[in-house]
N, C-alpha and C positions, 0 to 999 in steps of 0.2 A: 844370631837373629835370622828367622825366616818372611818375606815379603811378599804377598802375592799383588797384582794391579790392584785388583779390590779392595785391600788394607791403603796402598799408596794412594791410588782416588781418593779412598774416605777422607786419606789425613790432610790432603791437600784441600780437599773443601773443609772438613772443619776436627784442628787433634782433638779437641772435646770429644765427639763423637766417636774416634779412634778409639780415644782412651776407655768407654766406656764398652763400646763395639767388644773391639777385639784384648784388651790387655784384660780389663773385670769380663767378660763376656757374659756380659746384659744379652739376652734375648731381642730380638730383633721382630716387629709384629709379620705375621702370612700376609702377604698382600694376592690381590688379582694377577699383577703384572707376574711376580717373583714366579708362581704358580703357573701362568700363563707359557713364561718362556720356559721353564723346566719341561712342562710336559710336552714344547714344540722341538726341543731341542733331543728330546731321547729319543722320541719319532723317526728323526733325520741321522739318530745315530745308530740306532737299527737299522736303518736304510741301507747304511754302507757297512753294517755288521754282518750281515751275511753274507756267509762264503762262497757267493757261485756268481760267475762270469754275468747273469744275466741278473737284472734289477726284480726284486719282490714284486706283483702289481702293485697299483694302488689300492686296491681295497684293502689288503695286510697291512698296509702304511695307514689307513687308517685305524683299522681294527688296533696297532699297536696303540695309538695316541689315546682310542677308548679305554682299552685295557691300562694303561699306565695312566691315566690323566690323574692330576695332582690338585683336588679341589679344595684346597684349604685357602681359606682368604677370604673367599666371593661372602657378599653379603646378601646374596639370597639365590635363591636356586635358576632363578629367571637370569640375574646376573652367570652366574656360572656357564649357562647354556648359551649365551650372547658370545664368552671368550670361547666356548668350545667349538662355536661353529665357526669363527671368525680361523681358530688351530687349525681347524681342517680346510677352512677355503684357500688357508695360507701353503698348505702340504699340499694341495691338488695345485696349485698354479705354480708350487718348487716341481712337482713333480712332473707338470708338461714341460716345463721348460727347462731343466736339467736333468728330467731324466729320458724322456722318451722323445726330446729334439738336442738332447745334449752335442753341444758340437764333437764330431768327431766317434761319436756315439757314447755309452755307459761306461763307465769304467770305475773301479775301485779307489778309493785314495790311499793314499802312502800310508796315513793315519788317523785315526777318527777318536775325537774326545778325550786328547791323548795329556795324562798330569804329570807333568816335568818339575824337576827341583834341581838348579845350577847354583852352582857358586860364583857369586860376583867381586868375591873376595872380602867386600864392607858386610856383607850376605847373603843368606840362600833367596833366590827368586824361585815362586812358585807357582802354577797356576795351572790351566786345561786349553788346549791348544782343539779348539772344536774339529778342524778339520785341515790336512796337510797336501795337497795335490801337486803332482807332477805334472811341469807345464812340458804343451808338446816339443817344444824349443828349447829343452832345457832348462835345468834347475827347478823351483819348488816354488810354492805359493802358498802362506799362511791365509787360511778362512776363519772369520768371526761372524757368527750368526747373530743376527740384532731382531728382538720382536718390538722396538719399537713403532709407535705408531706414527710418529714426526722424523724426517729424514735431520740433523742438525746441520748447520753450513758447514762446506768443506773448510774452511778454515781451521774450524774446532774440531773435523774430524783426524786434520793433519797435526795438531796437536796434541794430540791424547797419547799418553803413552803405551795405551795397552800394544798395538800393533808393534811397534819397534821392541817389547820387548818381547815380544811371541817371536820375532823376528832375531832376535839376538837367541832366546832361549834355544830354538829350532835348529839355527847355526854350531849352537853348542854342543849341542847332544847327539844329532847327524850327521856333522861335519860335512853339509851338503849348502850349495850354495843358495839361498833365497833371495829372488828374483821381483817379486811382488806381492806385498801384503794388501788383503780386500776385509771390509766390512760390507755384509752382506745384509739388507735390510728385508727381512722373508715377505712384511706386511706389505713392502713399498714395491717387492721383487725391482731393487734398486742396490745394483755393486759399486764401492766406491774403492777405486785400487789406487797403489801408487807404490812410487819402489822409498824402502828405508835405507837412505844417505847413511855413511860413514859419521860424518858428522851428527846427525842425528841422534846415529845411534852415542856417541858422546854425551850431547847434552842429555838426553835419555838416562845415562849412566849419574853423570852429576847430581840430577834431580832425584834419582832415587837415592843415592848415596845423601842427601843434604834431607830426605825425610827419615832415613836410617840414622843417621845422628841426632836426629832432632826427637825420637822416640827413645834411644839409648840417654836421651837427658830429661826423658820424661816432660817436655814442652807438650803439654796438652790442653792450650788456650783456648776459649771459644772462638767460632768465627762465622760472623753473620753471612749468609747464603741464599742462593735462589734459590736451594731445595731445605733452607728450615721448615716451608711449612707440612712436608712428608715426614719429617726427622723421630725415630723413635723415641725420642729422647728429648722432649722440648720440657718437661716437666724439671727435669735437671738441670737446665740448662738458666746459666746468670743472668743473659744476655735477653731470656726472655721471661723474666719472672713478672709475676700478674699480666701476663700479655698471650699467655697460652690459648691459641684457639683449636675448635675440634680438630683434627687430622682430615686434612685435605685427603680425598677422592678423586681419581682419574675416574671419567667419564667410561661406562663401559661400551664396548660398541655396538654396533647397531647390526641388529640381528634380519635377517632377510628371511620374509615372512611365508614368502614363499618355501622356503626349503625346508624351515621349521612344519609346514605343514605336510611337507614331504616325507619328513623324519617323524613324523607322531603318525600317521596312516602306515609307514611300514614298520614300524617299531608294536603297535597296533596288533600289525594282523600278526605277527612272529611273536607275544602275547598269548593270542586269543587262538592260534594254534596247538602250541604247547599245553594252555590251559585242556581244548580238547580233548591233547595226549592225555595229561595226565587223568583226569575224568574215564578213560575207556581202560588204561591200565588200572584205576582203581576197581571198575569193575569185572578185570577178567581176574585180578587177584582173589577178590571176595567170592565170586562164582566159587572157583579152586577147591576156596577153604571150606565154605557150605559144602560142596558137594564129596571133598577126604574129610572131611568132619573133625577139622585144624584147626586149636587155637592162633595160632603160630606159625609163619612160614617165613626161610631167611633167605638171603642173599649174600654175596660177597664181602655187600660194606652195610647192608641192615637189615632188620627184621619188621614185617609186618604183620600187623593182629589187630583184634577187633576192641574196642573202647566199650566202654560200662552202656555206651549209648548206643551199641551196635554198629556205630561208624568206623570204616579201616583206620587206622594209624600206622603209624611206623616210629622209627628209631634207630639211628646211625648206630654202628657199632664196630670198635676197634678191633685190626687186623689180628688177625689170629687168636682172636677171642668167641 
């Protein structure tokens, strides 16, 4: 049996949902959020993917999140453009303040977005260790990037198991010592560190072992939650039969109006540029072909010629054809 935190959270709020999740593997709906963090978290992993001593600017760090953003979910285009600029305010405020006032200046981490599988013995642990840094003092520090938008109490954040076992995993596979594990909230730019206890890391092991056994006996009960009302799966569900209401909606956020109108005047003129270009290459092409008296003239990857209606066209055309 393999376990990643993911599967454990699930089963721990409710094995219905596990069971359906991860053993039938039901489809799961695109959300804002789900979408949201993926495309903040490849941003920051490119950041540190590159191999050279000194940090990308920030404008590539954008340009990455453009290029990769992950817009499945958003329920309308306006929504979409709310999380995307909310991504990028989130990247420019990591980026003053860990990259270009980083204590001690830039530096590389040990590892970045890195997917471990150990044996725990009752089973394999699995998961993505966002980010691994060497502290200046010695030893190492697990990072977990959080796009939430509420910071939770520490109480509940010392609670959760994900950290202790990034923290056990790390220890296993490096055989380097871990020093302190952080949750790192990009939206709130709020770190919440602490070091993971011996003990800890025990009751850590028990709990996973007591949801391993409880999945190898197929216990897949329901269990009513603060988060039934996001649950993909409330239609299945016993516990809420004739009681199904639409799927709750996190609020999206609040898009600053200003910079939107910053971003449509220069998006705009780089537009209405291009547009230009191409208008003046259409007509020095056409000149060309009137004047060598061409139906046809090609290029590397197409060919243009003239349409029934006199207008230039063109037409891609495959390498070495």
């Amino acid at each position: 049996m393999k376990l990643s935190y993911s599967e454990i959270s699930t089963y721990q709020n409710c094995p219905l949902q596990y069971r359906l999740r991860y053993v039938e593997c039901r489809p799961s709906l695109p959300s804002p959020a789900l979408s949201f963090g993926k495309s903040v978290h490849d941003a920051l992993e490119w950041l540190y993917s590159v191999p050279t001593p000194d940090p990308p600017p920030l404008s590539e760090v954008v340009a990455r999140l453009e290029s990769n953003w992950d817009g499945e979910g958003y329920s309308s285009p306006a929504e979409e453009a709310r999380y995307f600029y909310q991504a990028r305010s989130a990247l420019e405020l990591y980026y003053r303040n860990y990259v270009e006032c980083a204590p001690g200046g830039f530096s590389l981490p040990a590892a970045v977005e890195y997917k471990f599988r150990v044996d725990l013995g009752f089973c394999d642990l699995t998961g993505v260790i966002d980010r691994l840094d060497r502290l200046p003092e010695g030893g190492f520090e697990v990072v977990d990037y959080k796009t939430n938008r509420r910071l939770p109490p520490a109480k509940r954040l010392r609670e959760d198991l994900q950290l202790p076992l990034y923290h056990l995993a790390a220890e296993k596979i490096w055989e380097v010592p871990v020093k302190q594990v952080t949750f790192h909230y990009l939206l709130l730019d709020h770190r919440f560190s602490y070091q993971v206890t011996p003990n800890r890391v025990e009751e850590t092991l028990a709990e996973v072992e007591r949801v391993a056994r409880c999945v190898e006996a197929e216990r897949f009960e329901p269990c009513r939650n603060n988060l039934c009302p996001w649950c993909d799966y409330l239609e299945e569900c016993p516990l809420m039969a004739g009681k199904v209401q639409p799927r709750t909606s996190s609020h999206s956020p609040a898009l600053d109006i200003g910079q939107a109108v910053d971003e449509l005047v220069a998006t705009h003129s780089e537009v209405s540029g291009k547009l230009v270009r191409v208008e003046g290459l259409k007509k020095i092409i056409a000149d060309y072909m009137a004047e060598k008296g061409l139906k046809r003239v090609g290029g590397a990857s197409a060919v243009a010629y003239l349409d029934e209606d006199g207008c230039l066209a063109w037409e891609e055309t495959s390498p070495g054809s």
